[in-house]
VOBA-1610 file (N, C-alpha, C; in pm, whole numbers, padded with zeros to 5 digits, always signed):
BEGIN
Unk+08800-10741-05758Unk+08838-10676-05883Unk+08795-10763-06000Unk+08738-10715-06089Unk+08701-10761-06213Unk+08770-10838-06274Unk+08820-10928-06358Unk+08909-10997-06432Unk+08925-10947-06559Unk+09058-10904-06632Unk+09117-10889-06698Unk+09080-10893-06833Unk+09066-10841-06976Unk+09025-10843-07098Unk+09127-10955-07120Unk+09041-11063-07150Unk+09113-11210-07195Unk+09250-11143-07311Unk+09257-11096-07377Unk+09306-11056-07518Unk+09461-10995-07408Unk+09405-10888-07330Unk+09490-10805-07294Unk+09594-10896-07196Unk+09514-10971-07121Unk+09582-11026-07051Unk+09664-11165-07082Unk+09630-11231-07188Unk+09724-11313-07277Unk+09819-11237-07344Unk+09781-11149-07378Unk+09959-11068-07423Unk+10032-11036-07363Unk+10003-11021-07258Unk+10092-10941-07110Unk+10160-11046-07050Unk+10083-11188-07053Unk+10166-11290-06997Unk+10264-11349-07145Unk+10234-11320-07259Unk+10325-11404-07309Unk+10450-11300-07361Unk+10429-11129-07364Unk+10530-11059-07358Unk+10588-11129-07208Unk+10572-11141-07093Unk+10685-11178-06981Unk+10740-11269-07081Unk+10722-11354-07124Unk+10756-11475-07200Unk+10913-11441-07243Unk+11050-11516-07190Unk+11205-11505-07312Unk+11180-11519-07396Unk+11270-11461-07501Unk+11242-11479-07675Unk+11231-11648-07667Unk+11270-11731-07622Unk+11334-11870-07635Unk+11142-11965-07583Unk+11119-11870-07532Unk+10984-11971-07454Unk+10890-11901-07549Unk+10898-11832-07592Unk+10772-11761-07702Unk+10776-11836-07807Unk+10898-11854-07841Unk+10917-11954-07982Unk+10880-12126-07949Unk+10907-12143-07811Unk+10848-12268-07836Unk+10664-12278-07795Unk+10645-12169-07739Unk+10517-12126-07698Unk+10446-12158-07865Unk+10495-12055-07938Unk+10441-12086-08105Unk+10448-12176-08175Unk+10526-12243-08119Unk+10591-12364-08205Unk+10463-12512-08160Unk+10442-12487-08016Unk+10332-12563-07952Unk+10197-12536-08021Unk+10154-12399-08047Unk+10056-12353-08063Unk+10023-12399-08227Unk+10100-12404-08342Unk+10121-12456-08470Unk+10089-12630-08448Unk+10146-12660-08358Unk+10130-12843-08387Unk+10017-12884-08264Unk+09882-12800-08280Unk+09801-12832-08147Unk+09710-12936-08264Unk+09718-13075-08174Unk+09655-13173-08228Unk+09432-13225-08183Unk+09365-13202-08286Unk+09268-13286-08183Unk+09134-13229-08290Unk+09056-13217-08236Unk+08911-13193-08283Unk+08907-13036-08325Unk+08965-12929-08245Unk+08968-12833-08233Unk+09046-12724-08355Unk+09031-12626-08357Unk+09056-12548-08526Unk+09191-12598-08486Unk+09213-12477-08589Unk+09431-12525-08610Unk+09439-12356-08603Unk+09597-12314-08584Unk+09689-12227-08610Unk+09782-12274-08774Unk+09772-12191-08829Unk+09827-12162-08940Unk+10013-12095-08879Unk+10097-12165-08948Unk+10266-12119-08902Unk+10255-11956-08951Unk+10237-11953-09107Unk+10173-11754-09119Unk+10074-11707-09077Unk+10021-11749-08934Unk+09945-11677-08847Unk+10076-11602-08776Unk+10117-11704-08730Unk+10221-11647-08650Unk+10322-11617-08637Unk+10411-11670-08751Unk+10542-11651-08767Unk+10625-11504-08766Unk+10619-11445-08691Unk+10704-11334-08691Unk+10621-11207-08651Unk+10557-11247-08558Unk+10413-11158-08509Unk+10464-11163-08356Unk+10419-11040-08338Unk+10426-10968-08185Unk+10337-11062-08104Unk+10339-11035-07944Unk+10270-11098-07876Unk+10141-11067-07887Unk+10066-10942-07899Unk+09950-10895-07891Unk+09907-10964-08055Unk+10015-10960-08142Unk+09920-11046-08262Unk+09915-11133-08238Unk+10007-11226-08165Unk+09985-11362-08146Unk+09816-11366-08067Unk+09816-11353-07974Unk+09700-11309-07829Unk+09554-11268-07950Unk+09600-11185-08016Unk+09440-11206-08136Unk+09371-11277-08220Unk+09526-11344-08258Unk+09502-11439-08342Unk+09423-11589-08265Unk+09470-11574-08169Unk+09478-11723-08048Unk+09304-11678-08030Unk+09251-11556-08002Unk+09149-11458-07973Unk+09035-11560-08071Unk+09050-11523-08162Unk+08992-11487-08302Unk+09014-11659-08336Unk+09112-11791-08298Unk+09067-11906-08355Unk+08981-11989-08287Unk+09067-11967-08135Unk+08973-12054-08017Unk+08839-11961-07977Unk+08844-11854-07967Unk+08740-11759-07952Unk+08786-11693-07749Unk+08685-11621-07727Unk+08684-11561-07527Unk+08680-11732-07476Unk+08586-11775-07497Unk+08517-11907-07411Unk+08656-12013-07410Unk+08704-12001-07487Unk+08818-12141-07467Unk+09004-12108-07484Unk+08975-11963-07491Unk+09157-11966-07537Unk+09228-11968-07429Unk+09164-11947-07327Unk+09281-11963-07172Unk+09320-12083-07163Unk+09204-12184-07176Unk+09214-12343-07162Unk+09365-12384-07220Unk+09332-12316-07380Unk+09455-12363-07475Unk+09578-12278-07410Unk+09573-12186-07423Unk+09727-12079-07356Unk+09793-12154-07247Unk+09713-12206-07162Unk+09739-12247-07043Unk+09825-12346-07042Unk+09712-12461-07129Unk+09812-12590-07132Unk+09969-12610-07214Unk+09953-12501-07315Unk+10049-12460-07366Unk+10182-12453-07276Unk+10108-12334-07235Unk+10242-12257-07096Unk+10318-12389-07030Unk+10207-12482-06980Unk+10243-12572-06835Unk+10307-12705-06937Unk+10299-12699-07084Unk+10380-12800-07120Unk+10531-12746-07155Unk+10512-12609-07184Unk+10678-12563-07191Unk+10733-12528-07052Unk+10705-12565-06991Unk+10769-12495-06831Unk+10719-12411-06755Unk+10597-12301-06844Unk+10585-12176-06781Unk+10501-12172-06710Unk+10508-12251-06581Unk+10370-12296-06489Unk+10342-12145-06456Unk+10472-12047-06373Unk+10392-11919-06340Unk+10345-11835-06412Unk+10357-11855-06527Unk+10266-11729-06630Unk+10160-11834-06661Unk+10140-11997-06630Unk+09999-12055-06677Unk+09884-11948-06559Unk+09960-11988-06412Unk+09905-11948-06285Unk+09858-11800-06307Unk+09960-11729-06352Unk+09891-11556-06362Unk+09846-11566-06459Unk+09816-11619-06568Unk+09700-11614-06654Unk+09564-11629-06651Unk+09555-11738-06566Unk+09464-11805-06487Unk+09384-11703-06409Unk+09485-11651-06283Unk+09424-11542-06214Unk+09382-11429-06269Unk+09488-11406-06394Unk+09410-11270-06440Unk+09271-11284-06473Unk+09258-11385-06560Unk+09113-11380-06629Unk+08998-11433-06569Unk+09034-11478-06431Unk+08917-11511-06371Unk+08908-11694-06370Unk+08958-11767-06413Unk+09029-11875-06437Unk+09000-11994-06535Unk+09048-12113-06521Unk+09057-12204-06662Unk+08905-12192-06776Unk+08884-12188-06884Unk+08834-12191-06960Unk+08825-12306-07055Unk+08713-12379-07114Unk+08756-12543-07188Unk+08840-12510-07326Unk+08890-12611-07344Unk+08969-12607-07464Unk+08911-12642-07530Unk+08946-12659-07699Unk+08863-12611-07810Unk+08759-12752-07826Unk+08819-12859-07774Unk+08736-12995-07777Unk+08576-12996-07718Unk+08580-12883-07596Unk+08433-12848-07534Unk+08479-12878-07392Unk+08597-12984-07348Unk+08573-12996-07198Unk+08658-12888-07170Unk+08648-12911-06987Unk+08704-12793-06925Unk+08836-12831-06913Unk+08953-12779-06897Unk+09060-12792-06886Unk+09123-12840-06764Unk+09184-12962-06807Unk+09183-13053-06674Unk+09350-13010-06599Unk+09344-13049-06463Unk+09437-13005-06391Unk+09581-13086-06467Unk+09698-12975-06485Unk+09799-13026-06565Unk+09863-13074-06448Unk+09903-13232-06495Unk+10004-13340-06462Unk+10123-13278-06480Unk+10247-13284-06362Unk+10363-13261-06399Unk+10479-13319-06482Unk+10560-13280-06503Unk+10655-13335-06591Unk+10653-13467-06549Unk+10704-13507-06434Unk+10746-13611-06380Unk+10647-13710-06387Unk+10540-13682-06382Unk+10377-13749-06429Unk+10355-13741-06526Unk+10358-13681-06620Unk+10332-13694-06760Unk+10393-13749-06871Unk+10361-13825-06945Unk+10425-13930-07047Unk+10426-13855-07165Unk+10512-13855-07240Unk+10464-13829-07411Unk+10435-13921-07409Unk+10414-13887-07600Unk+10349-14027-07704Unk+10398-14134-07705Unk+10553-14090-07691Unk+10648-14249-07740Unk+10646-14339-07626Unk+10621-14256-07490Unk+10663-14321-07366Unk+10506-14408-07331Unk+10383-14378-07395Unk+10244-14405-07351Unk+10238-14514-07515Unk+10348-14579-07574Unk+10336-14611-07720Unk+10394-14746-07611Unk+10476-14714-07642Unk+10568-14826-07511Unk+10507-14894-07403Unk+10436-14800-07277Unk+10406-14862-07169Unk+10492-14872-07092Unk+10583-14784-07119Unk+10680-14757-06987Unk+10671-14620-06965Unk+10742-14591-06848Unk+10758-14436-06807Unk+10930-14414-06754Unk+10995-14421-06829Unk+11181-14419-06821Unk+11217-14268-06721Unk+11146-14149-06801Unk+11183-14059-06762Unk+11271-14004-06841Unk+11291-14098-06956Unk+11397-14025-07065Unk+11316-14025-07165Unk+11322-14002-07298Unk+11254-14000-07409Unk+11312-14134-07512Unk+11220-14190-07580Unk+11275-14309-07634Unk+11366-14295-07762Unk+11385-14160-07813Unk+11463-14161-07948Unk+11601-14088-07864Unk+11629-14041-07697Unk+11705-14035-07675Unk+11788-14117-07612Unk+11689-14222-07548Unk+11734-14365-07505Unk+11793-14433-07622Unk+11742-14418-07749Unk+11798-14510-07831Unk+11912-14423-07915Unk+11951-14343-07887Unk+12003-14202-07990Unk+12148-14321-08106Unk+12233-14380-08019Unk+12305-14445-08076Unk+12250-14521-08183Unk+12187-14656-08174Unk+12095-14740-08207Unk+12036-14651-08402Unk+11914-14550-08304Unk+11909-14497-08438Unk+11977-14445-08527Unk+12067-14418-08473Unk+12164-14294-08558Unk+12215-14448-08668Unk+12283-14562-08624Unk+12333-14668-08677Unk+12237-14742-08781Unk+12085-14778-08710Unk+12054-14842-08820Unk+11875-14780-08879Unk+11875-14661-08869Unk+11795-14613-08938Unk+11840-14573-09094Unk+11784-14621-09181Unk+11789-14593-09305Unk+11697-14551-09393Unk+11550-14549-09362Unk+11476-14499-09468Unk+11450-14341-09370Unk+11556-14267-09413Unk+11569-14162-09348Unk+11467-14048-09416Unk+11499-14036-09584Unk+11403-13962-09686Unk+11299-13923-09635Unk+11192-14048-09623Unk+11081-13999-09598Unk+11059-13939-09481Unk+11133-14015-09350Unk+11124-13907-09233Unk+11136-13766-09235Unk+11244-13739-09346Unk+11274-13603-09317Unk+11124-13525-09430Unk+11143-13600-09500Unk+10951-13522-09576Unk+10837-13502-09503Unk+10870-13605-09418Unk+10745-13568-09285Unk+10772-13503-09219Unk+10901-13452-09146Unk+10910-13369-09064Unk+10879-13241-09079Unk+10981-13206-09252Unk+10951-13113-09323Unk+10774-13070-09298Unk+10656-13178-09372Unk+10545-13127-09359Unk+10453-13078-09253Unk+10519-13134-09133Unk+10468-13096-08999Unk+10492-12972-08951Unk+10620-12910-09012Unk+10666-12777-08924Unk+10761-12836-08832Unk+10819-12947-08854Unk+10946-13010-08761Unk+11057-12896-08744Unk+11108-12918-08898Unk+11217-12876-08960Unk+11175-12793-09064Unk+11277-12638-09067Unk+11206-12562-09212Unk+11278-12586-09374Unk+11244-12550-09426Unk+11288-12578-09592Unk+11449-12594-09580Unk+11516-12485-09479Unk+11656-12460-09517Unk+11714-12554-09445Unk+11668-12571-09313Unk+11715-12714-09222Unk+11698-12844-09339Unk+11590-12863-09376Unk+11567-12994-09487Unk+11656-13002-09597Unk+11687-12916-09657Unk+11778-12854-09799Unk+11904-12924-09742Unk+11989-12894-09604Unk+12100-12898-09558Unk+12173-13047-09526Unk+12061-13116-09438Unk+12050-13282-09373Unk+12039-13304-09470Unk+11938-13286-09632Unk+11949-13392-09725Unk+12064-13398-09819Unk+12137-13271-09785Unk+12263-13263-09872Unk+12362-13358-09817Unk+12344-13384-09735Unk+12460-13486-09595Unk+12450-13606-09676Unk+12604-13642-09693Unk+12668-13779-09753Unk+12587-13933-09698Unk+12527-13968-09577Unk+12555-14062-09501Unk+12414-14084-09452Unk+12351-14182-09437Unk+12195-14153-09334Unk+12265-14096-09148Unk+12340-14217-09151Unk+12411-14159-09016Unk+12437-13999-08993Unk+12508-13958-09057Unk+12533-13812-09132Unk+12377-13677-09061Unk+12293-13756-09139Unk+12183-13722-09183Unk+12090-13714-09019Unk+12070-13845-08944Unk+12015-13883-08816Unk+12129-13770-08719Unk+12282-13741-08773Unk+12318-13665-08632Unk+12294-13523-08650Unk+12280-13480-08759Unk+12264-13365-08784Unk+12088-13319-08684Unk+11997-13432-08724Unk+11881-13408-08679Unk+11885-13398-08529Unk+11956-13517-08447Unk+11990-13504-08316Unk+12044-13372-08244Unk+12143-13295-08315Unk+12240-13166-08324Unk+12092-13009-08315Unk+12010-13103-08408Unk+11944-12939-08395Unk+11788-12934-08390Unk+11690-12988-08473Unk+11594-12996-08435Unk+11535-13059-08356Unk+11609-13208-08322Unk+11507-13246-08165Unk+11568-13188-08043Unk+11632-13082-08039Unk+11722-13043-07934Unk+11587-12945-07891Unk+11513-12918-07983Unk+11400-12785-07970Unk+11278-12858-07867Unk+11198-12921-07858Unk+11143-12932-07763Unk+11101-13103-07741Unk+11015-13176-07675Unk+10956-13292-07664Unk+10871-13306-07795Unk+10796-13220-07834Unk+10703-13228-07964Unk+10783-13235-08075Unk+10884-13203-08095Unk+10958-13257-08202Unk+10998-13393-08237Unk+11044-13424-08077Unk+11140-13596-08071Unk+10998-13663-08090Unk+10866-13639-08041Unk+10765-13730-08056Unk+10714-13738-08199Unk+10749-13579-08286Unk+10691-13619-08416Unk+10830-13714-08484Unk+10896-13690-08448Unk+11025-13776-08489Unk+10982-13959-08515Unk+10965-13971-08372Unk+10907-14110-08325Unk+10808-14138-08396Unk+10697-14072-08384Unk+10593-14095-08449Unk+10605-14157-08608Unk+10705-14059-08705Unk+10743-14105-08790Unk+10812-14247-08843Unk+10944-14241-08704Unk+10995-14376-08712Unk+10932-14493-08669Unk+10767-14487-08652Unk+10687-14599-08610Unk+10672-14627-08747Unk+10627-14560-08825Unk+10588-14567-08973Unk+10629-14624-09070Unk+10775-14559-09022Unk+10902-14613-09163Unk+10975-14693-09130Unk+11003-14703-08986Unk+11114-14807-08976Unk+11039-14897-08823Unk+10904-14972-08874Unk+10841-15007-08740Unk+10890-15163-08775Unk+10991-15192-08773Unk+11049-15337-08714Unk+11138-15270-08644Unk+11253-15232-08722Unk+11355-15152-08619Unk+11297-15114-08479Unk+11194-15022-08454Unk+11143-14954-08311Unk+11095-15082-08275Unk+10996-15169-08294Unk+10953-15237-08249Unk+11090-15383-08160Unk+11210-15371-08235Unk+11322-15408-08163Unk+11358-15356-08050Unk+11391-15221-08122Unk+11432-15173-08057Unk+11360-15134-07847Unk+11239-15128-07877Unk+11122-15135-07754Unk+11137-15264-07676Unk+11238-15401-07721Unk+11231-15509-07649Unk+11386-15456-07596Unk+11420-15404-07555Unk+11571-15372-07530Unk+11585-15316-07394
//
């Protein structure tokens, strides 16, 4: 049997998709880092699956959007809709960089940023290993939250709310409470930040 209209068959797997895995599906797809175009947040923000699936169509192009969908899927959990995606269309396609899309490492194998920053592999995440720690002596909180803000961390009304908070402490639990609760790409842009602003603190904190 023939393989599947790429378009048709990326919408079909990301309608299976819970409301809860679509949103982080988009949320992945907004912060895709590298050589390759970008997603715009009003590409997608509040768009059906089949707009999503055109849009994805229309940035990566036929030749490479499975690559991207894929790795997407297998970093939020959704190995069996990476797998029937795969099969539908006849299978992996390169991602937008030009190579082919390499076999995804499992959770348990795979490091984020903070954990490959480090040189360890805990199995926990390092801003949740340290959650106490930071919450206590992070203080140049401001700019973190301006960066987060500019990334698509956190939206205007989340930012408006934490900066109204009395306390940096205040401020760090509120962030713990709700936006790094959303996926690994958050706590890493988190990190990423606190390399920036508070890189004696982390850098302590990493001998611990």
């Amino acid at each position: 049997m023939a393989p599947r209209s790429i378009k048709a068959a990326l919408a079909d797997v990301l309608d299976d998709l819970t409301g809860e895995n679509f949103k982080k599906f988009c949320h992945h797809l907004m912060d895709l880092r590298g050589p390759g175009p970008r997603v715009r947040r009003k590409a997608v923000e509040g768009k059906s699956c089949l707009e999503v699936a055109d849009v994805m169509v229309s940035t990566f192009t036929e030749a490479k959007v499975v690559g991207v969908a894929e790795e997407i899927l297998r970093d939020i959990g959704c190995n069996l809709e990476a797998d029937d995606l795969v099969n539908e269309t006849g299978g992996p396609s390169p991602k937008p960089g030009g190579d082919i899309a390499e076999p995804h490492v499992g959770a348990a194998g795979k490091k984020t940023e903070s954990q490959k920053a480090e040189g360890r592999d805990s199995g926990k995440h390092f801003v949740d290993r340290h959650r106490i720690e930071l919450t206590n002596r992070v203080s140049n909180i401001g700019p973190i939250l301006d960066e987060l803000l500019d990334k698509d961390v956190i939206q205007q009304e989340t930012y408006d709310q934490i900066r109204a908070l009395p306390t940096s402490q205040d401020k760090i639990r509120e962030l713990y409470c709700g936006p790094l609760k959303a996926s690994e790409v958050c706590k890493d842009a988190f990190y990423k930040s606190l390399q920036d602003k508070e890189k004696y603190l982390i850098d302590d904190l990493k001998d611990k």
